[in-house]
NUBADO-348209 format. One record per residue (C-alpha): residue in three letters; x, y, z. Coordinates in steps of 0.2 Angstrom, whole numbers, padded with zeros to 4 digits, always signed. Example, Ala and Ser with C-alpha at 12.3 -4.5 7.8 and 13.67 -1.06 7.14 Angstrom:
! residues 2
ALA+0062-0022+0039 SER+0068-0005+0036 
! end
This chain:
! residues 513
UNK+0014+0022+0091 UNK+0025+0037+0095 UNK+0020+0053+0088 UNK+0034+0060+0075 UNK+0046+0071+0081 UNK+0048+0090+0075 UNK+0055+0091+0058 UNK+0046+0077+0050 UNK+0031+0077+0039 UNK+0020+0069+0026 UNK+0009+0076+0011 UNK-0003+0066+0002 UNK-0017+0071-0011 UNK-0034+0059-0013 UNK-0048+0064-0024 UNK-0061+0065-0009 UNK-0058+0076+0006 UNK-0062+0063+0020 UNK-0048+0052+0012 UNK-0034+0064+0013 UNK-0041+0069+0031 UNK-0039+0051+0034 UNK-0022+0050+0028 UNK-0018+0064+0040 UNK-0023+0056+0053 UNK-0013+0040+0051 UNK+0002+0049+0051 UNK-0001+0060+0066 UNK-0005+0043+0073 UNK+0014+0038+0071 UNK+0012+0031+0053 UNK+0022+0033+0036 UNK+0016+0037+0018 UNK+0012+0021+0017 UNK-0001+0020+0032 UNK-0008+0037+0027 UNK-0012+0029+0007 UNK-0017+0013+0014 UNK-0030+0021+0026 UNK-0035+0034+0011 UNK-0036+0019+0001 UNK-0047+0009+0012 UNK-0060+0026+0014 UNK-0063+0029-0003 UNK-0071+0011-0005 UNK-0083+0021+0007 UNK-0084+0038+0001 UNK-0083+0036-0018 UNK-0090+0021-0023 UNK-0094+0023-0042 UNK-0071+0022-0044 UNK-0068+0009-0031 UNK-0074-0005-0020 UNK-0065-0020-0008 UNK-0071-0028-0025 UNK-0059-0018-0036 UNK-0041-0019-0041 UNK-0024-0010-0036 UNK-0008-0005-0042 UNK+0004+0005-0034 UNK+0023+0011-0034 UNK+0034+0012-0018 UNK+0049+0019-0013 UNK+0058+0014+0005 UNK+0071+0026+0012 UNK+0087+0014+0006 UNK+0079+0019-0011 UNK+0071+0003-0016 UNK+0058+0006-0029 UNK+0044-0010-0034 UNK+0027-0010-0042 UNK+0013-0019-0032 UNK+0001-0027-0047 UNK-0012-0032-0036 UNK-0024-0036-0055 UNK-0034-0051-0052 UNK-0036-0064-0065 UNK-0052-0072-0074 UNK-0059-0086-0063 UNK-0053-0104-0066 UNK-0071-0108-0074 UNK-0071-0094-0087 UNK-0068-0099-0103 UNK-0067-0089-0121 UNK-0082-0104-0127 UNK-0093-0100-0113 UNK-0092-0079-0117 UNK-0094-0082-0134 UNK-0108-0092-0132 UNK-0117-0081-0120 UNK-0113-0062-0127 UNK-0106-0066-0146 UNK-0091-0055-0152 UNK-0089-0044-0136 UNK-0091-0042-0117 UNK-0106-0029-0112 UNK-0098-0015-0103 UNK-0107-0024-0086 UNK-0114-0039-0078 UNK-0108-0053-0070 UNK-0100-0059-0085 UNK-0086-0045-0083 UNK-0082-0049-0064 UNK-0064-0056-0061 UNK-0055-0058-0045 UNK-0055-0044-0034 UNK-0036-0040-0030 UNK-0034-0025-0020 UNK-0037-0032-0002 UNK-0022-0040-0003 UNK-0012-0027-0012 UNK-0014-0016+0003 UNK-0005-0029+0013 UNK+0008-0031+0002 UNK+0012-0011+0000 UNK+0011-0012+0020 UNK+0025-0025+0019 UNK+0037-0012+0014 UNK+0039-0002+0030 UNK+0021+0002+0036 UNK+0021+0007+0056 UNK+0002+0007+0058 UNK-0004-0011+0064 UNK-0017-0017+0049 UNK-0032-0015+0061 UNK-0029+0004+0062 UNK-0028+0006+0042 UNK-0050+0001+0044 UNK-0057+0014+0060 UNK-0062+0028+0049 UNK-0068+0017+0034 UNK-0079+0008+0048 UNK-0085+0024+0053 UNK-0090+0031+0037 UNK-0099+0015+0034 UNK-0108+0015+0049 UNK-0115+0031+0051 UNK-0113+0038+0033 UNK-0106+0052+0024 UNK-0115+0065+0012 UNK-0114+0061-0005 UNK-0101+0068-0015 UNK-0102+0080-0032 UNK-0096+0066-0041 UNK-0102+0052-0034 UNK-0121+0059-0036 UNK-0115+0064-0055 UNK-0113+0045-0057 UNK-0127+0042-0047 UNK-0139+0050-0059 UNK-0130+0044-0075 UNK-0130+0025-0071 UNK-0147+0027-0062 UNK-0156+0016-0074 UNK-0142+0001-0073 UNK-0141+0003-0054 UNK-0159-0001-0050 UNK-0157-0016-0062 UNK-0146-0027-0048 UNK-0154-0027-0031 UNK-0139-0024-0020 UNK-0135-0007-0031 UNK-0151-0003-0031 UNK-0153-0005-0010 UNK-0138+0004-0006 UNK-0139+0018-0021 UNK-0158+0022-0025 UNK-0164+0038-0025 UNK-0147+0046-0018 UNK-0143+0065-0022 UNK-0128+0075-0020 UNK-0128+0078+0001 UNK-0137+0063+0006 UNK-0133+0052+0017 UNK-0125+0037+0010 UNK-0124+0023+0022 UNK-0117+0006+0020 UNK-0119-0005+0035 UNK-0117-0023+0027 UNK-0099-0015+0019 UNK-0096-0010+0038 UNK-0096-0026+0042 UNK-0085-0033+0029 UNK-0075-0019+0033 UNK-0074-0026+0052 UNK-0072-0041+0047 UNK-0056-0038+0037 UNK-0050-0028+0052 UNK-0050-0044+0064 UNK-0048-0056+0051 UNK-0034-0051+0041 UNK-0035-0050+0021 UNK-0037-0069+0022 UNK-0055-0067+0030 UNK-0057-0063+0010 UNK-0044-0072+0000 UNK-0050-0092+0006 UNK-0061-0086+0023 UNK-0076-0083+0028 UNK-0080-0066+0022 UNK-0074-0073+0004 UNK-0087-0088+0004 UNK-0102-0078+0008 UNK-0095-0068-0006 UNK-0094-0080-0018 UNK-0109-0089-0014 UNK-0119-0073-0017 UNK-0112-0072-0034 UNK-0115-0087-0039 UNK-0132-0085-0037 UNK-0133-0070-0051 UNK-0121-0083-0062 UNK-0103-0082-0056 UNK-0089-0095-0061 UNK-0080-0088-0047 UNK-0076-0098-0033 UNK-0068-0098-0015 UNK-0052-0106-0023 UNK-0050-0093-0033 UNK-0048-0080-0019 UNK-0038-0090-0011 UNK-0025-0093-0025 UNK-0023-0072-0028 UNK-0005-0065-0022 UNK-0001-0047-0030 UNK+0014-0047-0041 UNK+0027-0037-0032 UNK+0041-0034-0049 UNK+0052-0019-0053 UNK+0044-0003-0061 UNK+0045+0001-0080 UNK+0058+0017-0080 UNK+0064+0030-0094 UNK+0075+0045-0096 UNK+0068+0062-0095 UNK+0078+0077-0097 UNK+0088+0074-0082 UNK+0074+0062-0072 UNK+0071+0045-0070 UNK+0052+0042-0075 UNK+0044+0026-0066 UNK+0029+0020-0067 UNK+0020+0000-0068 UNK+0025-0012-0080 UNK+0013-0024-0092 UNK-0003-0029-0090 UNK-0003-0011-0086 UNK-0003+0004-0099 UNK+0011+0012-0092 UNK+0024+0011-0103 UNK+0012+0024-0114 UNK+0019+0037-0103 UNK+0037+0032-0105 UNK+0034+0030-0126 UNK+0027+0047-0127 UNK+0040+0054-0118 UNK+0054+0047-0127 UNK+0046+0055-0144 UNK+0046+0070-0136 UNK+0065+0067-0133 UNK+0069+0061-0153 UNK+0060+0079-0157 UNK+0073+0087-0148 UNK+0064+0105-0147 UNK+0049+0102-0151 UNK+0041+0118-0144 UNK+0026+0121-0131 UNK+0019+0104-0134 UNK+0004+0111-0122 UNK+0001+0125-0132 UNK+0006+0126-0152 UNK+0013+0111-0151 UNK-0001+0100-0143 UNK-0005+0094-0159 UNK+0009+0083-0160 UNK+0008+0076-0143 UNK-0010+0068-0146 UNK-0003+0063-0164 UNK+0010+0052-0153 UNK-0004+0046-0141 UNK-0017+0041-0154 UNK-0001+0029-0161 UNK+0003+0023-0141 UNK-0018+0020-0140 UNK-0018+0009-0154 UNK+0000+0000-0148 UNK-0010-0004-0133 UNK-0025-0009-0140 UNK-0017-0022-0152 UNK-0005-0027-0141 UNK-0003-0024-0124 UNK-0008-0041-0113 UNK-0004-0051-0096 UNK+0015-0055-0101 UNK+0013-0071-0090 UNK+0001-0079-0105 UNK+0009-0069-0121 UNK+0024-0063-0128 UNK+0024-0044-0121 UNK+0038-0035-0121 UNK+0040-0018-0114 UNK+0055-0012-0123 UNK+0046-0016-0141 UNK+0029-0007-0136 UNK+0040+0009-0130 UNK+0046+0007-0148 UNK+0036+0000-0159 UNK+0028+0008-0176 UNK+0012+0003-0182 UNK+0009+0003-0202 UNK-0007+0012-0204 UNK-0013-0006-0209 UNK-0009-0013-0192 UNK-0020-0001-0183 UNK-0036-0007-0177 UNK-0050-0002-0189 UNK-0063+0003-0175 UNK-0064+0012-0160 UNK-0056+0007-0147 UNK-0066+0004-0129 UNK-0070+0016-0119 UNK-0060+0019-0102 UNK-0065+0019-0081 UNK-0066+0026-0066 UNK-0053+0026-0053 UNK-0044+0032-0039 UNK-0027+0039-0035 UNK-0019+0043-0020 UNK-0002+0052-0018 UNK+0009+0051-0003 UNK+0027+0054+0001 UNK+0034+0057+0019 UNK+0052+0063+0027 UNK+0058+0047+0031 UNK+0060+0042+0012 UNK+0044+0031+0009 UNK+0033+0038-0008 UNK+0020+0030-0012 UNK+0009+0030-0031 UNK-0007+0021-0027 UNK-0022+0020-0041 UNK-0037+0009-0036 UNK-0052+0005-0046 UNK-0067-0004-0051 UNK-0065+0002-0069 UNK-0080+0009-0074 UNK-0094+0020-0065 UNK-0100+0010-0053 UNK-0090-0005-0060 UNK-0101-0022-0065 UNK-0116-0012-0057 UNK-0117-0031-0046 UNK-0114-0027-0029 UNK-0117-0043-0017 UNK-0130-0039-0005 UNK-0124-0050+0010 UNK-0105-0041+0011 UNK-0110-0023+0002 UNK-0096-0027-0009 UNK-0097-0018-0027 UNK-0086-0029-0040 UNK-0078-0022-0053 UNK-0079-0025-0073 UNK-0062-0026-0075 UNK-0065-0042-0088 UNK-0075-0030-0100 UNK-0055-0027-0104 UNK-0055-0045-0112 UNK-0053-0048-0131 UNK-0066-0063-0136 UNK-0056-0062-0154 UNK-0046-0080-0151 UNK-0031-0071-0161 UNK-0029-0057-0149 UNK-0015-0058-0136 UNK-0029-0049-0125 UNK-0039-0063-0128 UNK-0050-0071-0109 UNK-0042-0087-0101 UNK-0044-0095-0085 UNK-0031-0087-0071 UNK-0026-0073-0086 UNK-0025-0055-0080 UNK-0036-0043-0092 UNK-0025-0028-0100 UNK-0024-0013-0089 UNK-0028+0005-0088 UNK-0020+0008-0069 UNK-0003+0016-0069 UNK+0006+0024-0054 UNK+0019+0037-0056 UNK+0035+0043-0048 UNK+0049+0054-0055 UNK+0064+0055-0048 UNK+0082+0064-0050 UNK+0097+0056-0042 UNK+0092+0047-0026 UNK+0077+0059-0025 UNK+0060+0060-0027 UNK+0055+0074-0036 UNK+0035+0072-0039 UNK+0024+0058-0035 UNK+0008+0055-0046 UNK-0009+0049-0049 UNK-0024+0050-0060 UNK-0040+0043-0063 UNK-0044+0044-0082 UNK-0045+0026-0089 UNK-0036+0025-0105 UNK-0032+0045-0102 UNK-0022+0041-0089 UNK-0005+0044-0098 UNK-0011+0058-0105 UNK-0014+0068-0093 UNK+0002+0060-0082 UNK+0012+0068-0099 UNK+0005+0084-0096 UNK+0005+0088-0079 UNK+0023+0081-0079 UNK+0025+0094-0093 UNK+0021+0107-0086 UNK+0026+0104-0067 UNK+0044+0101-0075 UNK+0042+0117-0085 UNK+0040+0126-0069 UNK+0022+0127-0065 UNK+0017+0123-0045 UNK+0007+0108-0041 UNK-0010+0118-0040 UNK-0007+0125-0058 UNK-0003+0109-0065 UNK-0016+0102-0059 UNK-0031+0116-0064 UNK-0025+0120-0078 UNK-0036+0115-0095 UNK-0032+0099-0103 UNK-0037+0086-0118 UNK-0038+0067-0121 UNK-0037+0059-0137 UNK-0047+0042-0140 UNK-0062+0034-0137 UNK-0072+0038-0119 UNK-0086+0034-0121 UNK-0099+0027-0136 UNK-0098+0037-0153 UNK-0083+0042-0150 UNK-0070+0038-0164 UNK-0049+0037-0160 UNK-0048+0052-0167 UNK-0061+0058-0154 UNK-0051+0073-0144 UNK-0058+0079-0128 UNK-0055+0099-0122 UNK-0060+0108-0110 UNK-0067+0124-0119 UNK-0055+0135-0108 UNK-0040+0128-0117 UNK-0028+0141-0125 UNK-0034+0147-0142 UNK-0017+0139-0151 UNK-0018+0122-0138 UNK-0037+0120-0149 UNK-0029+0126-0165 UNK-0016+0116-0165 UNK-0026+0101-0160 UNK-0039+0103-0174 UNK-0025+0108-0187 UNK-0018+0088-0182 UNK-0034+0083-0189 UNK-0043+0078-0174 UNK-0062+0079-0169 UNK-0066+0091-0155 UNK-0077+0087-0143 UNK-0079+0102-0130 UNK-0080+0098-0111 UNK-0083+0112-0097 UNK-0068+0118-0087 UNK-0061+0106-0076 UNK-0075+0091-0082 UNK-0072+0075-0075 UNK-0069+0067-0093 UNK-0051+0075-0089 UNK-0048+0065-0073 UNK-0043+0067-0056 UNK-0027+0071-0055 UNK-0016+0071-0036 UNK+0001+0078-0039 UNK+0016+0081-0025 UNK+0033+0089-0029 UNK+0049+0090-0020 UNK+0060+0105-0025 UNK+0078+0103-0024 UNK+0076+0114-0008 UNK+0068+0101+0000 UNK+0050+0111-0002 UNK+0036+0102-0003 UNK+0019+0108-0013 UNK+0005+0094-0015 UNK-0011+0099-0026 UNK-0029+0089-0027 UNK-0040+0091-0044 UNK-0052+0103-0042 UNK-0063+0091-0054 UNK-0063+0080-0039 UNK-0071+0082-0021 UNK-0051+0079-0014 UNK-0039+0089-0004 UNK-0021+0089-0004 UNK-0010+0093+0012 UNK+0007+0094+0020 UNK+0007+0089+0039 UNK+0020+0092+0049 UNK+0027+0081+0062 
! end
């Protein structure tokens, strides 16, 4: 490939170091935004395995230089098998948070491969040399990743893949993968068909069947990613995009549109912060009653922007608690920006990682309702509601900032308030570190008026927060309850700043050509 010439350049910001210096290299290898979040996306499977695995979902927004914008849903559905009679009979009520039960179909393999079809330079084979790598000889266990490790340690040694790959691991170890290696080569020569229908899906399948898996090699085969046009809204003078349903984004845009009926509504990240969770503790319950996969029920994006619950709508309990994730922001001179979030849900996902491939698969079903009345409610080939939800902002035909976040159901939180201060003037960095809040449930005993903050928020941001009635529950600075954040702006000057959350083990850069 040739090398880019002088004047050129990419930035991208991933939440582990060896992503982003991944991402570098693809570019400096002749590639776009889009091979450098590809090959970032394929080393986190590596590198942080408690948000993401080949056994995860993606969605991702892109933008081509003739200003084409589309959303890549690469969700997979519940198997064909699965059934709301056979949940109900084996777990009651609810889904447990893991287990084999919660698996659905895998859909980020080939989501890659779609967001390569719009303009990649890279052949597909490159996009895997570092991932392989990692696998291979190992990399030392990240901050997070031994945070998680020790959290989940007791579900981890209860599945015998987990448990080879992940016992007695601390921050700085070693963590090697050689069966995910292989996969990894395998999909390198093989194509994301060696998984979708080939032979690296079978021995997939056949593994997970034997811990009780309805999934089967037709399944795989039958996945495509949705590529459909992003969900947009006005902002002050931007264009806000970010995925439509069987995603949560159109939370972001809701929220966002109050803001804009207040007409001047003060610092809503100081004084004001108050009424900014009062919005989201409405958008959380708008999505937890009805937000679904729009191909099985009546979901429409215009009416959840809008829609007003009666306190009698609401759902009475907490809501479920949200996941882990990955986000990976790029953008590059040609035009191409890309908003790519990855996942396996929760820590560590189903805690069921197949043995024979190293592949971790996600919980993603845990998201199904098993109330026969819900619109969220499992069915064969139906995609669960979703928390991943890509971001790009633009202004005219520009691209003004290009983010992502893990968080679960906090994602459009904190989208809202990095977008709010970033817009407000503050430099990528300092959006990014500065203190935050969630409202809503993140983890058991939590309530919806539950509100996370980091105890360095500003004296009237908590003030304001407890005066709205909510329920503090303190956080260190820059805890990982907050998310990973990756933010990139372009200044109307044509400057480019990018910024990794310090609550990650990321890095953010700007190469040029």
């Amino acid at each position: 490939m040739t090398p880019h010439p002088p004047g050129t350049f990419v930035s991208i910001a991933s939440p582990h170091h060896l992503a982003t210096q991944a991402g570098e290299e693809a570019f400096r290898a002749g590639g776009n935004a889009i091979d450098a979040a590809v090959t970032a996306a394929v080393v986190l499977n590596v590198v942080y395995p408690n948000n993401t695995a080949l056994g995860g979902d993606l969605v991702a927004l892109v933008r081509t230089p003739d200003g084409t914008l589309r959303c890549v849903n690469a969700t997979g559905p519940a198997p064909a098998a699965q059934s709301l009679a056979r949940l109900r009979e084996r777990h009651g009520d609810e889904l447990p948070t893991r287990g084999i039960d919660t698996v659905t179909v895998p859909g980020g393999v080939r989501g890659w491969a779609s967001l390569r079809s719009f303009g990649a330079r890279l052949e597909w084979a490159a996009q895997f040399t570092a991932a392989i790598r990692f696998a291979e000889e190992g990399v030392p266990v990240a901050r997070s990743v031994a945070a998680s490790l020790a959290e989940k340690h007791d579900v981890l040694l209860a599945d015998p893949g987990c448990r080879e790959v992940f016992a007695s691991l601390a921050e700085g170890d070693l963590l090697r993968q050689p069966a995910l290696a292989r996969s990894l080569a395998e999909l390198r020569t093989g194509g994301p068909g060696t998984l979708y229908g080939g032979p690296l899906g079978r021995r997939l399948v056949a593994g997970l069947a034997q811990r009780g898996s309805v999934m089967t090699i037709d399944d795989l085969a039958a996945f495509r990613p949705e590529v459909v046009e992003p969900l947009r809204g006005r902002f002050r003078d931007y264009e806000v995009l970010t995925s439509p349903p069987n995603t949560q984004g159109f939370m972001l845009l809701r929220a966002l549109e109050e803001v804009r009926r207040l007409g001047d509504p003060g610092d809503l990240l100081g004084a004001g912060s108050g009424r900014l969770a009062a919005i989201f503790e409405h958008a959380n319950a708008v999505r937890d009653l009805l937000l679904a996969d729009p191909n099985f029920a009546k979901v429409d994006a215009a009416d959840l922007i809008t829609r007003v619950l009666d306190p009698a709508e609401r759902p009475p309990g907490p809501g479920r608690a949200g996941g882990d994730t990955v986000g990976i922001s790029a953008i590059d001179s040609d035009g191409y920006a890309v908003s790519l979030i990855q996942s396996v849900y929760n820590s560590f996902g189903s805690a069921v990682l197949e043995p024979s491939t190293g592949i971790l698969m996600q919980n993603r079903g845990r998201s199904f309702s098993l109330d026969p009345l819900s619109p969220n409610v499992v069915e064969p080939g139906k995609r669960p509601r979703h928390t991943l939800m890509p971001v790009l902002v633009t202004q005219g035909a520009e691209v003004r900032w290009v983010s992502s976040t893990m968080g679960g159901h906090g994602q459009p939180q904190i989208h809202a308030q990095l977008l709010l201060r970033s817009m407000a003037g503050a430099a990528p960095r300092e959006a990014v570190d500065a203190p935050r809040w969630i409202v809503g449930v993140q983890e058991g005993g939590d309530t919806n008026r539950t509100v996370y903050m980091e105890e360095d928020l500003p004296a009237d941001t908590a003030r304001s927060l407890l005066d709205h009635g909510f329920t503090a529950k303190p956080v260190p600075p820059h805890d990982e309850w907050l998310g990973h954040a990756n933010l990139i702006r372009v200044a109307p000057d044509g400057r480019v700043e990018a910024a990794s959350d310090p609550r990650a083990d990321g890095s953010a850069a700007v190469i040029d050509g």
